[in-house]
N, C-alpha and C positions, 0 to 999 in steps of 0.2 A: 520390652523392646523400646530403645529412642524414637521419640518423634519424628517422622523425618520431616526435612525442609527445602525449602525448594524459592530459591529468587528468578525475579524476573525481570531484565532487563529491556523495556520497551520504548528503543529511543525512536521517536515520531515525528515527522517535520515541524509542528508546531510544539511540540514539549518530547521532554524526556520524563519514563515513566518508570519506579520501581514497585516490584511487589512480590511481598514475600506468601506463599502458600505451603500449607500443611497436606501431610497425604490424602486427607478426605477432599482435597480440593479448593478446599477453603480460604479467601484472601483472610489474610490478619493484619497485614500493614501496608498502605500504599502513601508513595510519597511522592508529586511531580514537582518537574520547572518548566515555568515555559521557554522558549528560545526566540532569539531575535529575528524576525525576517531580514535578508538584505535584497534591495533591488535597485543594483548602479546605473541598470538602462531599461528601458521600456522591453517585457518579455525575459529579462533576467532575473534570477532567483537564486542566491546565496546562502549559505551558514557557514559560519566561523567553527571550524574544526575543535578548537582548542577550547568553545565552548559549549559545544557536545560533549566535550570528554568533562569539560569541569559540571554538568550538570550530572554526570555521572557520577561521579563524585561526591556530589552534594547529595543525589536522593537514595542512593544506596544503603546508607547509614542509617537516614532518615527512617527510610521504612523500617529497616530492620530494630531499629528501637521503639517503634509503632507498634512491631508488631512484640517486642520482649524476646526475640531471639538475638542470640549472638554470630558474629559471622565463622566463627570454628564450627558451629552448630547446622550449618548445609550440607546439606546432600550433594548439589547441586545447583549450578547457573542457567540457565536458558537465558539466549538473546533472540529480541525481534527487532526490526530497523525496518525504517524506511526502505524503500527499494530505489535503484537507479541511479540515486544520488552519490556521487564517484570523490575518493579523497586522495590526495595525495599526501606522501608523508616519505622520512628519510629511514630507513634502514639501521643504520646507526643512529641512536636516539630518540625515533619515534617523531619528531617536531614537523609537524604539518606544513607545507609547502606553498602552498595556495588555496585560495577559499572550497569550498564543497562546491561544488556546483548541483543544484538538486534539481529531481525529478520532473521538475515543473517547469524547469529551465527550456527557451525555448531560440538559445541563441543560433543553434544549428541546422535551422529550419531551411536554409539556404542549402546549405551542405544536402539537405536529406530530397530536398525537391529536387535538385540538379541531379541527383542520382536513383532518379524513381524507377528508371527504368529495369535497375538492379535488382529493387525490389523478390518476384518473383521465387529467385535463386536463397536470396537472403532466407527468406519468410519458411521454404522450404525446409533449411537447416535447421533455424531458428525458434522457429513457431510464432515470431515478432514481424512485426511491418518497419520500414526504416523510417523512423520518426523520432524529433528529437528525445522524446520523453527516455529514452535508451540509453543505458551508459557508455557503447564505444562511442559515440561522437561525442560524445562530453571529453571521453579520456582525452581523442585526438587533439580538439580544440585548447585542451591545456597544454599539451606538450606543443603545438603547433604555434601558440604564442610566446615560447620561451627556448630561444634555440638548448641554452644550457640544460635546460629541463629534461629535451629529449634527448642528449647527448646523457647527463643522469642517469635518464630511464635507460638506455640502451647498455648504459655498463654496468646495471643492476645494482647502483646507488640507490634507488627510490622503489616506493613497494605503492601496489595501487588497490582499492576495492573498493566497493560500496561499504556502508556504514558498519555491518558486522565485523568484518575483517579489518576494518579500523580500532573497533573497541576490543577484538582478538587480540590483537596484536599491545595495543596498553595494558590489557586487565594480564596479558603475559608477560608483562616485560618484556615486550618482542622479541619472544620464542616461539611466537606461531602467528604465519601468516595462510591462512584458510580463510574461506569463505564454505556458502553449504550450496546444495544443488539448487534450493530454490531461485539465493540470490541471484548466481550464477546467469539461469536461465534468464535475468531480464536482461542481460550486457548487451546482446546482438554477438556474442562474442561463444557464445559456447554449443554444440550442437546436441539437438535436443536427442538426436536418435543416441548417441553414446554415452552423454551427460559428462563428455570432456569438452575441453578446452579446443577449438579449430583454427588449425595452421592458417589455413586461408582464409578465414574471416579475421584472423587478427593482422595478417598484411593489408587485405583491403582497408581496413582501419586503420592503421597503422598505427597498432598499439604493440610494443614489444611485450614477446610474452613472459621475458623477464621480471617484467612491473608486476601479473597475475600472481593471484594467491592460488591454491592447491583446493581443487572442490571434494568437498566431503560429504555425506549424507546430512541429513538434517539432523538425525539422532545419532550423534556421533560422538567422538573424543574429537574436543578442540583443545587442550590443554588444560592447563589449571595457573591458577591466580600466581601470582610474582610479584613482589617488590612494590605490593600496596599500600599507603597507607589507613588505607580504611575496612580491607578485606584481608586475612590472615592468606600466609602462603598454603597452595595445595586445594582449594577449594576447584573441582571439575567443574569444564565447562562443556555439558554432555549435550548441548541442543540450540541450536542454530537455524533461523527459516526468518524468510520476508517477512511481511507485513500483515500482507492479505493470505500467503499459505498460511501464515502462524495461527488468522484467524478461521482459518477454513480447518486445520485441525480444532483449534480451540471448543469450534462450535459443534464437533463430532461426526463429523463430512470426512468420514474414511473410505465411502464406498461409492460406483457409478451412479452417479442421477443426484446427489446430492448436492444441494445448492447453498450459499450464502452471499450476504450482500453486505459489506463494512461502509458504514459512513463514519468517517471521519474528515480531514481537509479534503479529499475525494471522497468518492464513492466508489466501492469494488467488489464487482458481484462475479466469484468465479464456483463452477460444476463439477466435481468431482468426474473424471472419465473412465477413473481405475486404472490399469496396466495399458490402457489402450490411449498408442498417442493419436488422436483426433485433428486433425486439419481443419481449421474452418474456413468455410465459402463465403460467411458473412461477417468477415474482416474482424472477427475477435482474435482474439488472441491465443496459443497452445503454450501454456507453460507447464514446470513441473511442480507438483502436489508435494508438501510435506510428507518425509518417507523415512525408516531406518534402516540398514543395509540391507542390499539385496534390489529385487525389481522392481527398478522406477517407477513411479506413479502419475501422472498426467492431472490435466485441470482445461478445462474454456474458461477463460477470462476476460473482461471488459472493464474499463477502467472512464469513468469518470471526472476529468482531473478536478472538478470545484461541486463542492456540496457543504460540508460544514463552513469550508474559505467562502459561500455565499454570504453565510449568516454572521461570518466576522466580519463582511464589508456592511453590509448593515448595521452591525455594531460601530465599528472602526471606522469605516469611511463616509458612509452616508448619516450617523448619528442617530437611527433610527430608534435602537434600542440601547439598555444600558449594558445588559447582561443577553451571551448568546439565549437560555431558556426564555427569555420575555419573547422570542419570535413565535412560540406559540398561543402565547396569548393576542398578541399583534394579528395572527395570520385570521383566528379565528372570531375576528374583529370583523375583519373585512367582510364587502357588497360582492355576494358572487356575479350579481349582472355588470360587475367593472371588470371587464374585457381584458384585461392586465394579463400581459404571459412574457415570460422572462426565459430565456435561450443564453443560461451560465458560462458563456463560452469565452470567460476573462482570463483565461491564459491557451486559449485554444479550446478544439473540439475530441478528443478523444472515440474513444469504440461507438458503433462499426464506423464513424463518419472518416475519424484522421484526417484533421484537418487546425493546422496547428495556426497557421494566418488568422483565426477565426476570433472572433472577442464576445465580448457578452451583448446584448442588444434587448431592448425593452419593445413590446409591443400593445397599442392599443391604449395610450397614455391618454386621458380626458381630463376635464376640470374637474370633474366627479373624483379624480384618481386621488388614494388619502398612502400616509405609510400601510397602513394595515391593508390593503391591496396590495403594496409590494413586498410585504414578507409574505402572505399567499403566494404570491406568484414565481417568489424567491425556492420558497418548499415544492411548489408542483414543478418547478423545473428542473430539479431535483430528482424529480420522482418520476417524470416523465423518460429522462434521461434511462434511470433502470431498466427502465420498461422497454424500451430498444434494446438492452443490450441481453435481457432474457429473451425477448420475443428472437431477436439472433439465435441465441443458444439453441430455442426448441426446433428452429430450421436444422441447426449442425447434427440437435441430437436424435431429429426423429422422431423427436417424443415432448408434448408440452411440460413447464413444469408443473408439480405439482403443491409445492408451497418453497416457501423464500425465507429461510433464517437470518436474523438480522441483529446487527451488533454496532456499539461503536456511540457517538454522543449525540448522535441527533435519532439513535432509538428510546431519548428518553422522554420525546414530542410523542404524544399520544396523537393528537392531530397532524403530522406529518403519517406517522405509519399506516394510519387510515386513513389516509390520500392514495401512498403507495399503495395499498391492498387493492382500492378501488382501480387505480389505474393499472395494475398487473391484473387485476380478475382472479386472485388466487390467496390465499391467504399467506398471511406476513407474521411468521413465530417470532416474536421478541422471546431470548431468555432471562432467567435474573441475572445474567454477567453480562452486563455491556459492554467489556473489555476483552472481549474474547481472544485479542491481540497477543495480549501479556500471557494470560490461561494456555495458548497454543505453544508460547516460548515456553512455559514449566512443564507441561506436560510431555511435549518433546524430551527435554532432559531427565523429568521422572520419569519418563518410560525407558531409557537410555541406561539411568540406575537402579532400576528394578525396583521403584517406590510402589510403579505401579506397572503389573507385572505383563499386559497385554492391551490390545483395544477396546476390549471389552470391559476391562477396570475403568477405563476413562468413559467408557459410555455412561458407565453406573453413574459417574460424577455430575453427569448434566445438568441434575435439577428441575425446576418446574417451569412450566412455558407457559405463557399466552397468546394468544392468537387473534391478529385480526383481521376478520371475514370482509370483502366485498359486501359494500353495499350500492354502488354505481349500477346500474342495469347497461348490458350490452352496449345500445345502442350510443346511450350519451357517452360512457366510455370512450368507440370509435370515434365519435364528435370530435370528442376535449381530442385526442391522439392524431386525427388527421388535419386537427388545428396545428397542436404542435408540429409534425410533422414540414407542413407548409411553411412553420416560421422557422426553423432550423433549414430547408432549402432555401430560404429566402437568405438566412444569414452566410450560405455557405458562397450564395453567388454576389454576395456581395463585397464578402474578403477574396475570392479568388475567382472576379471576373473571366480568370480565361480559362479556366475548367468547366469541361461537359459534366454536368449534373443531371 
């Protein structure tokens, strides 16, 4: 019997990632790029469409001669992407219309406060809070600045989606405009009880639903490959899911009560709920779990927007370090009696706070203060941050957790994850795939083509894990937490004076 093979397409705000696995699960070739930020105004956040698709492009090959496979030689594709972040592009030809507007983007903040009242109704449908981080008010705001644009979109000249359903649609020859139920679920735009598309929510946005792509399951037929030159025609494209689903598969989080936590340019810790859609009180978020046909699967989510983008402003901006891993040796430099605590809040506040006015802010700054204090306090802000958004979770679910799986580039800081353990009080599984991103995109599409034949094949696939235990004692724990605590209220009433907090 053939090898089978299995690529993975995991394009990420800050790079695009390929990787090719074999059915035991195994990476054999990975190849990235990074991508350019763009930021025209204060709180805006761009990427150039067309070089997304050319990083695609480039690492696809790459890997695959990395790893000694040919591209007739796939089984299958799996894609993972960013979430939230909305493209517009033509119908005829494919050519991208205007920049990406991504996730981070926080021009619609105006928009979403003057309409908070709505909220309520939305959130219900939804399982989302109206805040920009959301794709319909990105979509609005693009057709709202171009009268022709929304006249396009209205006569179904122009196709719209987040990033999957952009690179659908290339790696097809625009023969398939789909997207999967996960993306789906971040729009504001699709209702979580049916997992379609809602009439009334895409008027109050005023997004035609002519521009929407068609939602599918995550382990689905999205098509197969056309008129590439790098990828032979007819390769399926069997598996489709966000960022953080793709990782909450990846990491083997098929069942209730199971949890994971991705740091990447965010941080996103979401809970497996199983079949059951969950409401939460404590302003997180109900999306939908990576799933293949049949009943929908649920998730609590909390989103982070800045954790790794801390430690490339350290790099990048304040020149602290040369390379992101030197923040652990920096961090564990530092005088724990420098009072130093850092509130990441440079493109806003995300779960449970939402609160997108909000910026980053330093506290406790002395003569004493060196860099290696501020990459400490860089990482526990970081970690502090999780910590809210589980200690949420165990309110919604009843139930505390019981450990926290963890993936992504800042689980390769041994000093950060025992931080995190200490300030969760629960232990922190790092496994050997830190990418569990890419791993959730293949294994989606192997399970779709039968490499691997049920959930229970991929469990076998896990591998060996380590763990690391609490060692904070209670007390000082609560300490450091209702320190944070107080500087996070302090920062909220100072970006949004006339909110009761």
């Amino acid at each position: 019997m053939a090898t089978a093979y299995v690529l993975a397409v995991d394009q990420g705000t800050t790079s695009t990632r390929a990787v090719v696995y074999d059915e035991t699960g195994r990476s054999l070739g990975t190849a990235s790029r990074e991508l350019n930020q763009h930021y025209p105004r204060p709180g805006w956040v761009e990427h150039d469409p067309e070089e997304i698709w050319a990083s695609v492009r480039e690492v696809v090959p790459q890997s695959l001669a990395l790893a000694g496979v040919e591209g007739r030689q796939l089984t299958a594709i799996g894609i993972t992407n960013q979430r939230e972040t909305v493209v517009l592009w033509e119908r005829a030809g494919g050519r991208s219309v205007a920049p990406a507007v991504v996730w981070q983007d926080r021009r619609t903040a105006d928009f979403c406060r003057q309409r908070h009242a709505d909220e309520p109704w939305i959130s219900e449908r939804t399982g989302l809070v109206l805040d920009p981080y959301f794709s319909a008010t990105k979509i609005r705001w693009l057709l709202d600045q171009d009268a022709q644009l929304r006249a396009r979109a209205a006569a179904g000249d122009l196709a719209c989606g987040t990033i999957d359903s952009f690179l659908i649609a290339r790696l097809t020859g625009g023969q398939v405009h789909a997207t999967d139920a996960t993306n789906a679920s971040r729009t504001l735009l699709l209702n979580l009880h049916t997992g379609s598309w809602d009439d009334e929510l895409c008027r109050y946005f005023d997004v035609p639903t002519a521009l929407l792509p068609e939602v599918r399951p995550s382990a689905a037929d999205f098509g197969a490959t056309r008129g590439l030159d790098f990828l032979p025609d007819g390769v399926p494209i069997l598996g489709v899911a966000g960022d953080q689903q793709a990782a909450l598969f990846g990491q083997g989080c098929f069942t209730e009560g199971e949890a994971k936590c991705t740091y990447g340019t965010g941080a996103f810790f979401l809970q497996h709920t199983g079949p059951r859609l969950k409401p939460s009180r404590h302003r997180l978020l109900t999306t939908l779990a990576a799933s293949g046909v049949g009943r929908l699967q649920y998730a609590l989510e909390g989103s982070v927007f800045v954790a790794g983008a801390a430690v490339q402003w350290l790099r990048d901006g304040l020149k602290l370090i040369d390379a992101a891993p030197a923040v652990e040796e920096l961090a564990r430099r530092s005088d724990p009696e420098q009072p130093v605590l850092f509130v990441p809040g440079l493109v806003g506040l995300g779960a449970p706070h939402w609160i997108p006015e909000a910026r980053g802010v330093l506290f406790g700054l002395t003569r004493g203060t060196t860099a290696a204090d501020l990459g400490r306090a860089v990482l526990e802000g970081v970690a502090y941050q999780v910590a809210d958004l589980t200690a949420a979770a165990a309110e919604d679910m009843g139930a505390p957790l019981i450990s926290l799986r963890v993936d992504g580039g800042m689980t390769k800081n041994a000093w950060f994850l025992q931080c995190q353990a200490d300030v969760l009080g629960v232990p922190v599984v790092q496994t050997p795939h830190s990418e569990a991103t890419a791993r959730g995109a293949a294994f989606l599409a192997g399970w779709r083509a039968g490499v691997w034949p049920d959930l229970e094949a991929l469990r076998r696939l896990s591998g060996e894990t380590s763990a690391f235990t609490p060692a904070l004692d209670t007390d000082e724990r609560e300490r450091k937490l209702a320190l944070w605590h107080r500087a996070v209220r302090a920062v909220i009433a100072f970006y949004t004076p006339d909110m009761t907090i």
